[in-house]
MILUMMI-269581 format. One record per residue (C-alpha): z negated, y, x. Coordinates in steps of 0.02 Angstrom, whole numbers, plus 50000, padded with zeros to 5 digits. Last residue first. Layout:
! MILUMMI-269581
ZYX;...
//
This chain:
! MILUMMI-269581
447575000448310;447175016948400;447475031248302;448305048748380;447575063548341;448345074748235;449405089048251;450815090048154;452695084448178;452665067848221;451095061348128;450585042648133;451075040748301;451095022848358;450265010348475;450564992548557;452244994148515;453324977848453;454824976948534;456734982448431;456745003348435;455915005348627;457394991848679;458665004648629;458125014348791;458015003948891;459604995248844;460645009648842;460115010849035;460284996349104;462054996749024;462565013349089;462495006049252;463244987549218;464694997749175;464804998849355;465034980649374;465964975849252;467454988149328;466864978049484;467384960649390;468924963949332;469414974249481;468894961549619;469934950249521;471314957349467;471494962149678;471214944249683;472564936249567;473714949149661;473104946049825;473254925949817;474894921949699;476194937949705;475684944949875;475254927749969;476144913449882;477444925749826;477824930749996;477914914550091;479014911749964;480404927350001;480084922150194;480434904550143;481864909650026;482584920950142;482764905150265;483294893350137;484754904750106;485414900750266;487134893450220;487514881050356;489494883850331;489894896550169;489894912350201;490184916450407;490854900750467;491954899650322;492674917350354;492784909950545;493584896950505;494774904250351;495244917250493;495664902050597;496714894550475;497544906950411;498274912450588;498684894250624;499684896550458;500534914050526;500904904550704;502294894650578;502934911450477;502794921350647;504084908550735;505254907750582;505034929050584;505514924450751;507104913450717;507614924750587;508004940050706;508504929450841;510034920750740;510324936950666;510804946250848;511374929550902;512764932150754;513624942350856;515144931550930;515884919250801;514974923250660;515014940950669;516994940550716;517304929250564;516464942350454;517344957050521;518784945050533;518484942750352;518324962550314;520064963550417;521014952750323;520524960450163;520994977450228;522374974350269;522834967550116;522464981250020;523294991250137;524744982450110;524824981349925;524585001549913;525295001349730;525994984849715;524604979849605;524574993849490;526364994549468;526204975549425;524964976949310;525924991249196;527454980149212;526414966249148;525574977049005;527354983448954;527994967648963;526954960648858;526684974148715;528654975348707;528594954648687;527314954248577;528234967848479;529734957248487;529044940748409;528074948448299;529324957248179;529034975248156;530174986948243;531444971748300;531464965948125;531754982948028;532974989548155;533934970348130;534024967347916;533454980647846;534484993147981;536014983447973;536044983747783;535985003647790;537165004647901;538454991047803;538225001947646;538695019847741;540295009247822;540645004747622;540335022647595;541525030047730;542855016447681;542975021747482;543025039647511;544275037247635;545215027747514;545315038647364;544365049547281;544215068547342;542975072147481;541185078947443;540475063847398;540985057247568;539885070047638;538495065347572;538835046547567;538975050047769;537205059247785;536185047047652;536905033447817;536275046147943;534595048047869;534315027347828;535315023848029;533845034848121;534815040548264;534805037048446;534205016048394;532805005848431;531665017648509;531215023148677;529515021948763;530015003548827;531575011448911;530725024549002;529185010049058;530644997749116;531505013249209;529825020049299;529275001649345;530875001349461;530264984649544;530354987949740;528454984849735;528684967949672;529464964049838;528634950049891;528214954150056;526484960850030;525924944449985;526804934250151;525424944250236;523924935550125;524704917150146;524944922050324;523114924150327;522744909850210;523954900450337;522884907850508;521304900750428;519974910050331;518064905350367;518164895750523;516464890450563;516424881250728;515784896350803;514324896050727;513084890850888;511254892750849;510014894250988;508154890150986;507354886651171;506424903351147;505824893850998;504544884251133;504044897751237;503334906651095;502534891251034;501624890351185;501184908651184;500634906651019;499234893551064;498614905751196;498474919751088;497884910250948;496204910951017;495304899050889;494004890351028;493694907351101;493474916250944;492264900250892;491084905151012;489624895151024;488104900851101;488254919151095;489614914250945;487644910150847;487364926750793;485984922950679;486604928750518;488444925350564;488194906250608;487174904850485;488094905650345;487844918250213;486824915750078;486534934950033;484654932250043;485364926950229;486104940550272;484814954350218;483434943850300;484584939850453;484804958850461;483244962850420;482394953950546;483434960450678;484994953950807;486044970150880;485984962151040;485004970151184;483644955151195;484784944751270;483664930851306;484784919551177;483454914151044;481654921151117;482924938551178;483794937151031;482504939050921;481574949650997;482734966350981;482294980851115;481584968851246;480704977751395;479204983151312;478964964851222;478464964751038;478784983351002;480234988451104;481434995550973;480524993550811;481274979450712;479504975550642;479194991150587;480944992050512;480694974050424;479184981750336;479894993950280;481094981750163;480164990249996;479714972949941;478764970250120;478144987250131;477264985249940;476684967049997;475924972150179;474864989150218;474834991150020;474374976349966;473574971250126;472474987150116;471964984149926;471484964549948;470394968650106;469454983250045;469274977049859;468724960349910;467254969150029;466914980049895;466894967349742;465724955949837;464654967249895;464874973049704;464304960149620;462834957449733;462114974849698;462444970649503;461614953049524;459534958849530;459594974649451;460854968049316;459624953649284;458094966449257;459244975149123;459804957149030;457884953749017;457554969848932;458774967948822;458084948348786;456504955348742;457094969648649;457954958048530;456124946948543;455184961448458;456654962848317;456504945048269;454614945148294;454504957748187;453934974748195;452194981148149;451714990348304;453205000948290;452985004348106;454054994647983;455045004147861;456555003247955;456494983647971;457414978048131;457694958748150;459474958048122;459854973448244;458574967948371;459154950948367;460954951448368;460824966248490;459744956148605;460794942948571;462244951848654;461494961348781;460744943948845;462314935848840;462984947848936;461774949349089;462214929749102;463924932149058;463934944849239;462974931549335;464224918849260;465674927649298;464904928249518;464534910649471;466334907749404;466994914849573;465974904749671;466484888749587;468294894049604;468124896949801;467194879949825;468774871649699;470024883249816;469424875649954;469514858049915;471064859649838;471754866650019;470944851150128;471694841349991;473394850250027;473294847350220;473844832050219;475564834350117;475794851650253;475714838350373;476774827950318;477734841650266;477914846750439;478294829650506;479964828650388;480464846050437;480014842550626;481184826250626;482554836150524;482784850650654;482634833550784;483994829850700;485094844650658;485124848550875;485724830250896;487274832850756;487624852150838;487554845351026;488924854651088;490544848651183;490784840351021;491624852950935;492854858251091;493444840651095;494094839950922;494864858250919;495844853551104;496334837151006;497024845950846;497804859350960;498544845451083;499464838850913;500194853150851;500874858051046;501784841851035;502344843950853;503254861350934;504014853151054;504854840650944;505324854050821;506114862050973;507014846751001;507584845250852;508264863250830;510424860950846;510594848150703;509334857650587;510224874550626;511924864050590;511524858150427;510464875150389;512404884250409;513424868350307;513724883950179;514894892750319;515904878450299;516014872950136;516544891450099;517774891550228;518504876250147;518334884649979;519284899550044;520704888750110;520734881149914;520644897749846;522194903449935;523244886949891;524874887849989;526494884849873;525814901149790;526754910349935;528424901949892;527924906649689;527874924149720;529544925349837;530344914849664;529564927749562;530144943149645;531804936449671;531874932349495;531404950149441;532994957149356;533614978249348;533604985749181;535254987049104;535304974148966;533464984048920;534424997748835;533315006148718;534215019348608;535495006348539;537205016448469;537855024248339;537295043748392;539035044248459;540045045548285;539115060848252;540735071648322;542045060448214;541015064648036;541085082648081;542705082548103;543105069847986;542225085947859;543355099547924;544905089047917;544365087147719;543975104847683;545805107747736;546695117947860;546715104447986;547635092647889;547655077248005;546135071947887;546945066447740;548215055747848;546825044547863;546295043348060;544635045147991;544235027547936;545005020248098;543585031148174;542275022648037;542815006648080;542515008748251;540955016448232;540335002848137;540924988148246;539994996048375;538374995848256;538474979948239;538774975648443;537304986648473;536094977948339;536674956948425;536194969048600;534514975748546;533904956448505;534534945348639;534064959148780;532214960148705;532074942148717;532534940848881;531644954048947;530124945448863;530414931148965;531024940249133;529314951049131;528014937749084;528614925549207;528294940649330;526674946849230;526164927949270;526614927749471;525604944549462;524004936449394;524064919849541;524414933349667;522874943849593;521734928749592;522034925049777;521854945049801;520064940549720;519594924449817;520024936149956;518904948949919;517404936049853;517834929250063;517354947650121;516034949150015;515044931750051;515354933950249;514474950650245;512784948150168;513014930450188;512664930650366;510694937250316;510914922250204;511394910350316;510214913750423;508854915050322;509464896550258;509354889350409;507834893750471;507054888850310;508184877550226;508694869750389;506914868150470;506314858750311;505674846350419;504734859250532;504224868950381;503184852250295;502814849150492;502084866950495;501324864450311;500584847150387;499664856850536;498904867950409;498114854950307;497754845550434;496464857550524;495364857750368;494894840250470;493944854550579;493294863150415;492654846950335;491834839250488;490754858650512;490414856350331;489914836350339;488814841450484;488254855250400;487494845550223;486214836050310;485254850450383;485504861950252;484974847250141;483374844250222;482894863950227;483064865750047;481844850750025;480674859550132;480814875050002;480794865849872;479264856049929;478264874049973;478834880949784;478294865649727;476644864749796;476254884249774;476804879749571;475454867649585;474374877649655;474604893349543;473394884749406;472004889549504;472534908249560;472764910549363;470924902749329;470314915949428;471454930849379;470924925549196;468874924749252;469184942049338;469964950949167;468804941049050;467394949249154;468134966649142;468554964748968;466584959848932;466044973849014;466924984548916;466164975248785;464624979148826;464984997048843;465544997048664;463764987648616;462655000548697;463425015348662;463535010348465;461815003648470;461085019548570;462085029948436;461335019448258;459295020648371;459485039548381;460075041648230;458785030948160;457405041048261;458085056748209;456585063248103;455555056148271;453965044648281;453255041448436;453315025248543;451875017048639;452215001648749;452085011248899;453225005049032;454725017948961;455035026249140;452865025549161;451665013649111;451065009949297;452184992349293;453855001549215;453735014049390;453444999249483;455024990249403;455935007249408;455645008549593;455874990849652;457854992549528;458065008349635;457895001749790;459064985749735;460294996549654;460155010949810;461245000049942;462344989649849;462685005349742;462985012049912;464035001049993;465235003449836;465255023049862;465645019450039;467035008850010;467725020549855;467945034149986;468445022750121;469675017450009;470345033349967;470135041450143;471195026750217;472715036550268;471805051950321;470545039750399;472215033450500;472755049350532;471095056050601;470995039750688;472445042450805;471665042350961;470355028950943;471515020950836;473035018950978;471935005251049;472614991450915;473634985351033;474515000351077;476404995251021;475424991850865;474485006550840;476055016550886;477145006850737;475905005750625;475665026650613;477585028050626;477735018550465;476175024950384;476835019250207;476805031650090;475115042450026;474355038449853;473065026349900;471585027449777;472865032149646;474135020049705;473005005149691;472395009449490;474365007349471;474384990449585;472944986049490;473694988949308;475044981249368;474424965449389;473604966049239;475294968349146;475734953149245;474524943549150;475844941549023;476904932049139;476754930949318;478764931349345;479034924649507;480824923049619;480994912449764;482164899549667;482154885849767;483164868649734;484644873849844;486254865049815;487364856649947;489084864249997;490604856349996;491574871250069;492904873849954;495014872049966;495984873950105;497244882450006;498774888750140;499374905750064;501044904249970;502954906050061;504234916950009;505774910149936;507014903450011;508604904949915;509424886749908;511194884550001;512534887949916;513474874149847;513584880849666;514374897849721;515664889049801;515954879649642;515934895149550;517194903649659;518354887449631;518274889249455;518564905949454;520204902449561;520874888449456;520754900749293;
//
């Protein structure tokens, strides 16, 4: 219908739904990538490694003398004399293995003078005499056994120190790379945070463009709110009139609907009551036979009867006598003359123009507010350069670049010493391959060259020169092994306590607590790092914080602290930029009144309604009528009725007349009761009317309430418009307000979350520390603590080897004399 497709058009030309706005997307920090990764796996000679470090913690099984480090520190060293129990408590296993070391260096050398005296006067196995034992090859088989399993001990031990040797060698180059990645790191932090500090200030566009983006789109935002939070009423009240327009439009068509179908109805029940009038009159001229006047007679009695049902001959359903509706419909179609839906269009139109009007009525607070945009972009510009971030960056670059100059120049100076401190750990190798070598032909020799059934002063020169070169390999252990392990206690000493005063603290982070002791570098700082950077020595600024921040590549500006120098909270205060926009939309006000949303003639239009009349209709008599049928009596029963009682009369006349009268019912009921029960045409036309008189009733039921209370939800609505809508107005203007400070808002916490992650990352700082590290726990001490254990576990096998090969030397040389008898007495022969 006209006024559904007016609704929808209404509906079309709403204004769009506004939906809630997306987080601003100032995209990534471009952020340089860092060449170092401070992270070492030694490979298979790490399971060397950890042998020491386990052979490490059972000399030193006690934790990490935190408090103990602490005092001696703070003390300068002086708190020893007072705390050395604890610190010999600490150190008892390495002094322990310390003094045990400076005593082999000690005694070996006596005892070496000793033995060779001893060897010189024939004595300790000097005499070249041996006797002759049963077990002599038993003797000889475990001696050999002893002797060759504890030379290979020794050889494991060597291997072990010549491995961490060459290891520490080949480590250089990695050292070099590690240092150049680590100075390259440095060059791109350097060059890479002037373009992030550039990119986060320009980052400033993007939210000044989605305020102009909201600025421009003032009406849709603003605007639209508006009209929507208005909408909640106006929207109802108008769908209410659109709806009473629909109802005036529906009861103008039950109306037509009424006096057509009455019509029709009328034209068909009145051609059956004239029909059966002319049967009852022909039927009482019937009975005025002279036959009936008898009164006596069966016949009177049965015109009697005939004469009484004479009555029931008529229409049941009268509708000639129901009351008309033309004044109904012609008061119905003088209100249509005005077009309800049309007025509520207008209003429609109207009320719709709402973000129109807000746009019309806000430039110049849009103009204000682009003002205030543009003195925060400058004010954000300024405050950047007001410090010296590109000057600071480089002269940071300057010493970088002469730093690894210098670092480049002192690498020969470094190759030079490690080539002086690789040839002196091969000699200390070679002394032990030396003594090795020895023990190893020796056994060749004597093993090769030994004939069992030669006596001792018959052997061979093969066997003879075995226990030569044994002998040999014992007076070289007496003159390196007290060397070998000077040099293994002093290495062991040094290389053990850093390990575990230094590397194991350092991995285990207690290191960082020592040094973040309250009061420990200065007495009157309790943090030193911010009182060198920022003499504020109070500030909760330590080495494992920028450690711990920093190996989690965080900017900078966080790990260090740097708002002491440069606040950015006081450069992105949005309190004072909000209180400039806050003055600004207090300048925002929305007049409405020039919506009209229902004219005086839609509400006369409305009033002129309830004056129609349809509820004088008398819906009670059309409904009565409607529920009746066609005729009082059914015509088939009282038609077999009259040939009944004709049948009973004598023949004649009035025999003849009642049935021909019984004929003509019957005829009038197939050919008009039949067609107004069944034919189409009037049971659409009962249906009609009876679902238009049914509408009607409803509609006039309470018509002027309904009305009422139309008109007064629209001057509800008109009224809000008109005078309260500053209420609404306010309302969305400051969630408007909030929505435009909320992107300055994002901004500055994406600043300051940039700031802290992802500007002037300071990985490269963790990564020196975690270098510096390697290079001196993972690359120096490690390849030396293998080192000094290689070599010393050579060392004191050295022991047993002196003497294994005494006494398995007495089997290979050549004996001056022999025992001819072992078990008898006999006196010995001299050959």
């Amino acid at each position: 219908m006209l006024w559904r497709a007016a609704l929808a058009l209404a509906l079309l030309l709403l204004p769009p739904h506004t939906e809630p706005r997306a987080p601003l997307d100032f995209g990534l920090v471009p952020g340089g990538v860092y060449d170092t990764v401070a992270h070492y796996e030694p490979g298979p000679i790490g399971l060397l490694f950890n042998m020491v470090h386990a052979f490490l913690h059972v000399v030193q099984p006690n934790p990490f003398p935190e408090d103990l480090v602490i005092r001696v520190a703070k003390d300068k060293f002086g708190a020893i004399k007072s705390e050395y129990q604890k610190v010999i408590y600490y150190e008892i296993g390495f002094v322990v293995c310390a003094a045990l070391g400076l005593l082999f260096v000690m005694l070996l050398p006596l005892v070496g003078l000793l033995f060779c005296m001893c060897r010189c006067c024939d004595n300790c196995g000097g005499e070249m005499h041996q006797r002759q034992r049963k077990n002599a090859d038993c003797q000889r088989g475990l001696l050999t056994t002893l002797l060759l399993t504890t030379t290979f001990i020794i050889t494991a031990g060597v291997l072990c120190a010549y491995a961490a040797n060459q290891h520490l060698s080949s480590q250089l180059k990695t050292m070099r790379r590690l240092v150049n990645n680590n100075l390259r790191d440095l060059h791109t932090f350097a060059n890479d945070t002037p373009t992030q500090i550039d990119y986060v200030i320009t980052q400033y566009d993007t939210a000044k463009d989605q305020v102009l983006c909201d600025l421009d789109n003032v009406g849709v935002l603003l605007g639209g709110r508006i009209h929507e939070e208005l909408g909640k009423e106006v929207r109802p009240a108008l769908d209410r009139v659109l709806n009473m327009a629909g109802v005036m439009r529906d009861t103008k068509e039950a109306l037509e609907n009424v006096s057509v179908t009455l019509e029709t109805l009328q034209e068909g029940t009145g051609k059956l009551q004239f029909n059966l009038s002319v049967v009852r009159a022909g039927l009482s001229n019937a009975l005025s036979d002279p036959a009936c006047a008898d009164t006596l007679s069966p016949t009177a009695q049965i015109c009697r009867s005939i004469r009484s049902s004479l009555a029931q001959l008529d229409i049941s359903a009268n509708y000639s006598g129901l009351p008309d509706v033309t004044d109904q419909l012609n008061k119905v179609n003088k209100v249509l003359k005005t077009d309800l839906s049309l007025t509520v269009q207008r209003g429609l139109l109207a009320f719709n123009d709402t973000p129109t009007m807000v746009t019309d009525q806000t430039r110049n607070v849009a103009e204000g507010v682009r003002g205030i945009l543009d003195g925060i972009g400058s004010n954000i510009t300024s405050f950047s350069r007001l410090f010296p971030i590109q000057s600071s960056l480089n002269n940071f670059t300057v010493f970088i670049s002469h730093t690894h100059s210098r670092i480049e120049d002192i690498y020969p100076e470094i190759d030079q010493i490690d080539f002086y401190r690789w040839i002196c750990c091969i000699t200390l190798c070679c002394m032990v391959v030396l003594i090795l070598s020895f023990n190893f032909l020796g056994l060749l020799c004597g093993i090769l060259g030994f004939d069992r059934h030669a006596s001792p002063t018959t052997r061979g020169c093969v066997s003879n020169t075995g226990g030569n070169l044994l002998m040999a390999g014992v007076g070289f252990s007496f003159l390196f092994s007290w060397v070998l392990m000077g040099v293994v206690t002093a290495t062991f000493v040094v290389g053990g306590n850093l390990e575990k005063l230094v590397c194991e603290p350092f991995n285990s982070r207690q290191l960082f607590k020592v040094l973040d002791t309250p009061h420990l570098v200065n007495p009157t700082w309790r943090n030193f790092i911010p009182g060198y950077l920022y003499n504020d020595p109070d500030m909760d600024l330590t080495v494992e914080s920028v450690y711990s921040n920093c190996k989690e590549n965080r900017g900078i500006y966080s790990a260090l602290h740097l708002d002491k120098v440069f606040n950015i909270s006081a450069l992105l205060n949005t309190s004072v930029y909000t209180k400039d926009m806050a003055q600004k939309f207090e300048g925002v006000k929305v007049d409405l009144r020039s919506i009209i949303l229902l004219d005086s003639e839609g509400k006369e239009n409305l009033i002129s309604f309830t004056e129609t009349g349809i509820g004088e209709i008398n819906f009670a008599a059309y409904l009565e009528e409607l529920n009746k049928g066609v005729t009082r009596v059914d015509l088939l029963s009282f038609a077999s009725n009259l040939d009944a009682q004709a049948d009973q009369l004598s023949k004649g006349s009035l025999q003849t007349s009642i049935k021909g009268h019984a004929n003509t019912l019957r005829q009038i009921y197939s050919h008009q009761v039949v067609s107004i029960q069944q034919s189409m045409k009037y049971v659409r036309a009962r249906n009609t009317l009876n679902q238009s008189i049914r509408f009607l009733e409803r509609t006039s039921s309470d018509l002027s309430n309904k009305v009422s209370e139309v008109l007064t939800a629209v001057n509800a609505a008109q009224y809000l418009i008109s005078q309260n809508a500053t209420f609404i107005v306010n309302q969305e203007t400051e969630k408007y307000k909030q929505a435009i400070i909320g992107y300055f808002k994002q901004y500055m916490d994406w600043v300051k979350t940039s700031l802290e992650m992802e500007v002037a990352t300071c990985k490269p700082l963790s990564n020196i520390m975690d270098t510096a590290e390697i290079l001196a726990c993972s690359f120096l001490l490690d390849s030396m603590n293998t080192f000094w254990f290689g070599l010393g576990c050579s060392t004191l096998f050295l022991l047993p080897s002196i003497i294994l090969s005494v006494r398995l030397a007495k089997f290979y040389r050549r004996m001056d004399t022999e025992d001819v008898y072992d078990d008898i007495e006999t006196i010995p022969m001299k050959t």
